[in-house]
C-alpha positions in Angstrom: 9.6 -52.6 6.0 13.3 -51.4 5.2 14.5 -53.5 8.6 12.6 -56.5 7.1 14.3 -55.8 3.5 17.5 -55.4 4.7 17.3 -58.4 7.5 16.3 -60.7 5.0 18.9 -59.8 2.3 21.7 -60.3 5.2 20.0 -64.1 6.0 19.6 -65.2 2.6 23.5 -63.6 1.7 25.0 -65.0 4.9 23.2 -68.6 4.0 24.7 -68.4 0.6 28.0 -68.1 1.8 28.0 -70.7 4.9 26.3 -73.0 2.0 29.4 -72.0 -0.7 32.3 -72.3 1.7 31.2 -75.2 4.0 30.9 -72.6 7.4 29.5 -72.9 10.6 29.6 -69.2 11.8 27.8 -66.4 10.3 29.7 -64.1 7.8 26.8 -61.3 7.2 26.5 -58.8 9.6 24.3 -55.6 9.7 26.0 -52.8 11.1 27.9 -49.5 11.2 31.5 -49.8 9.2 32.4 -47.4 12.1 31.7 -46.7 15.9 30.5 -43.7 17.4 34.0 -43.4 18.8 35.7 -44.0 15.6 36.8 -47.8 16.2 36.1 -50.4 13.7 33.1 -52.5 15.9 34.4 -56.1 17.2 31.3 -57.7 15.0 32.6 -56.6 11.9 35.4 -58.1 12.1 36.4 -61.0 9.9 32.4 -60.6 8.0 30.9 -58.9 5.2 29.2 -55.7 6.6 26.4 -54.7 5.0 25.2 -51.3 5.5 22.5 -48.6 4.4 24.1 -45.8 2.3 21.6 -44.1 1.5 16.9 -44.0 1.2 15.6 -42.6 -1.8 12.5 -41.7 -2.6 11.2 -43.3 -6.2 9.0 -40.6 -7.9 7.2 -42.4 -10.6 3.9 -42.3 -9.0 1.2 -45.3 -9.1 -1.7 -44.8 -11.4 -4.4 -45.7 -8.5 -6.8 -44.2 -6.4 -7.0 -43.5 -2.8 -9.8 -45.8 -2.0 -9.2 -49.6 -1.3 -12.3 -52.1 -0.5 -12.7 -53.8 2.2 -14.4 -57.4 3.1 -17.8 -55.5 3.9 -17.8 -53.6 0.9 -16.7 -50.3 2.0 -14.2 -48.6 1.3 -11.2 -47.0 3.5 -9.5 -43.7 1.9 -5.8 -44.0 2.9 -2.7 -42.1 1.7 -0.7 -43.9 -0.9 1.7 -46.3 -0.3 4.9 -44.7 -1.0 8.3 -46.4 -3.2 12.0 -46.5 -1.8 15.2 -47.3 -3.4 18.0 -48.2 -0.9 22.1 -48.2 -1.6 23.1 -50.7 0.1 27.0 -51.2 0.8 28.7 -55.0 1.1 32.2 -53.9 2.0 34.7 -57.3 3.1 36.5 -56.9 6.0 39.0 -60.0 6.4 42.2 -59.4 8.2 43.4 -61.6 5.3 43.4 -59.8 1.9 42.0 -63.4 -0.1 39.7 -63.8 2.2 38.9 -60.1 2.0 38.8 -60.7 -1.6 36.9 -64.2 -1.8 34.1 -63.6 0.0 33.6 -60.2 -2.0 33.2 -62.2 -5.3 31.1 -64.5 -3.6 28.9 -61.7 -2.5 29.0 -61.0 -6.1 28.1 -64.0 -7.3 24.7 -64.3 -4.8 24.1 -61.1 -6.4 24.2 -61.9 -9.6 22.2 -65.0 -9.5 19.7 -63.6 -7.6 19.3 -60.0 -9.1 15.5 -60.5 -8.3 14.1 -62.4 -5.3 10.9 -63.7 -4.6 8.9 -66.5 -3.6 9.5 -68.8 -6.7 13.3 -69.0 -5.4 12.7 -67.8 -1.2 9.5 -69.0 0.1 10.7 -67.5 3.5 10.2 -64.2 2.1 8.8 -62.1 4.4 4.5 -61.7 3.7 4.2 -58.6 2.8 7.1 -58.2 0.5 6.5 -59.3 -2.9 10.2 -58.8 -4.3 13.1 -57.4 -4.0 15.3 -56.6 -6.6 19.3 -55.8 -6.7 21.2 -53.5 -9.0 24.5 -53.3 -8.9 26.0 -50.0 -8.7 28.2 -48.2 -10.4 30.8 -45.1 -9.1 33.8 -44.1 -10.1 36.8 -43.9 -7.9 36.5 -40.2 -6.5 32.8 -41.2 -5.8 34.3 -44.2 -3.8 36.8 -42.1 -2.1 34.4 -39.4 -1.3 32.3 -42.0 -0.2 34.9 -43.6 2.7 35.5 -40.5 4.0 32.2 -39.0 4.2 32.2 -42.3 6.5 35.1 -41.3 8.5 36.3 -45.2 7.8 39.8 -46.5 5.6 38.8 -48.1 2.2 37.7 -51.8 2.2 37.3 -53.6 -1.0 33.2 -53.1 -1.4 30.5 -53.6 -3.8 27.1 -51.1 -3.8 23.7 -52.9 -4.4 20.6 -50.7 -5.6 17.7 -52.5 -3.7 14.6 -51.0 -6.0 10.8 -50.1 -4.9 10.4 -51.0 -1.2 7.2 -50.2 -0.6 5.8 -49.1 3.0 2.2 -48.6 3.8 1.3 -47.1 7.2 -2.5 -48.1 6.7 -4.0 -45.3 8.6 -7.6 -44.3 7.4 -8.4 -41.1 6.6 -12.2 -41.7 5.8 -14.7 -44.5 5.4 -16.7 -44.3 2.7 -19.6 -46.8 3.1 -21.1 -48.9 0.0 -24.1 -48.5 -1.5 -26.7 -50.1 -0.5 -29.9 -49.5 -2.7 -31.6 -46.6 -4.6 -34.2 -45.2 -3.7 -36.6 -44.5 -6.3 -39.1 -42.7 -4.7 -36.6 -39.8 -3.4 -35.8 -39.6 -7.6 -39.4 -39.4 -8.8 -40.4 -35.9 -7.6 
């Protein structure tokens, strides 16, 4: 589910901007801001990188049970689904500084007109997500710094996105629990 998520928040961005600025090439790329070795990857160059920060865990539970029905009218008992909010960094990394600059505030702007997306606005969205929503986050500069160096990378002008409640479901059954199918009345009457 996150790979789906995040795949389709890089299409949709990476459409918005070939649509805004009249482009050919793609301008979105998933990946690493740095290598393994510590150079900046070829790919990222001249694109907006987006990249996971960080997978939290959302604890406000769901008020539901265990139990979900099937077609038959059984019923499986499977764990609950569980809720993920991911930070998500855009960071612009043009060799020329407007460009750096323009397509950040054009990431801002998809952003901000689509703080929520869902199949009234992307009927490509991906079946078994219902929505994904986009908060912008805020941190202050010695968050930011700490940030690039935990990263082991040189600042690039950036914006961080809170993608809220990804849910994933691994469907395994614990139990079947078949449905009722009469009473007996005689069994009762003793």
């Amino acid at each position: 589910m996150l790979d789906k998520a995040l795949h389709f928040t890089s299409t949709a961005l990476n459409q918005f901007l070939k649509n805004t600025f009249s482009l050919n090439e793609d301008k979105v790329v998933m990946n690493n801001l740095i290598s393994p070795n510590g150079d900046i990857p070829d790919e990222n160059k001249n694109k907006i990188v987006l990249s996971l920060l960080n997978i939290e865990q959302e604890t406000n539970k769901q008020f539901y049970g265990r139990n979900q029905q099937l077609n038959n009218g059984s019923y499986v008992n499977v764990n609950p689904s569980e809720r993920f909010n991911l930070d998500l960094l855009f960071s612009s990394n043009f060799q020329d500084y407007t460009e750096t600059l323009k397509f950040l505030n054009a990431t801002i702007q998809f952003f901000q007109a689509n703080s929520t997306i869902d199949r009234t606005k992307y009927s490509n969205l991906p079946a078994d997500i219902d929505r994904l929503n986009f908060d912008i986050e805020k941190i202050t500069y010695h968050e930011m710094h700490s940030l690039w160096s935990a990263m082991g990378a040189k600042y690039q002008p950036s914006v961080i996105y809170k993608l809220r409640l990804i849910t994933i479901q691994a469907e395994e059954t614990i139990q079947t629990i078949p449905y009722v199918q009469g009473i007996d009345n005689k069994a009762a009457v003793k």
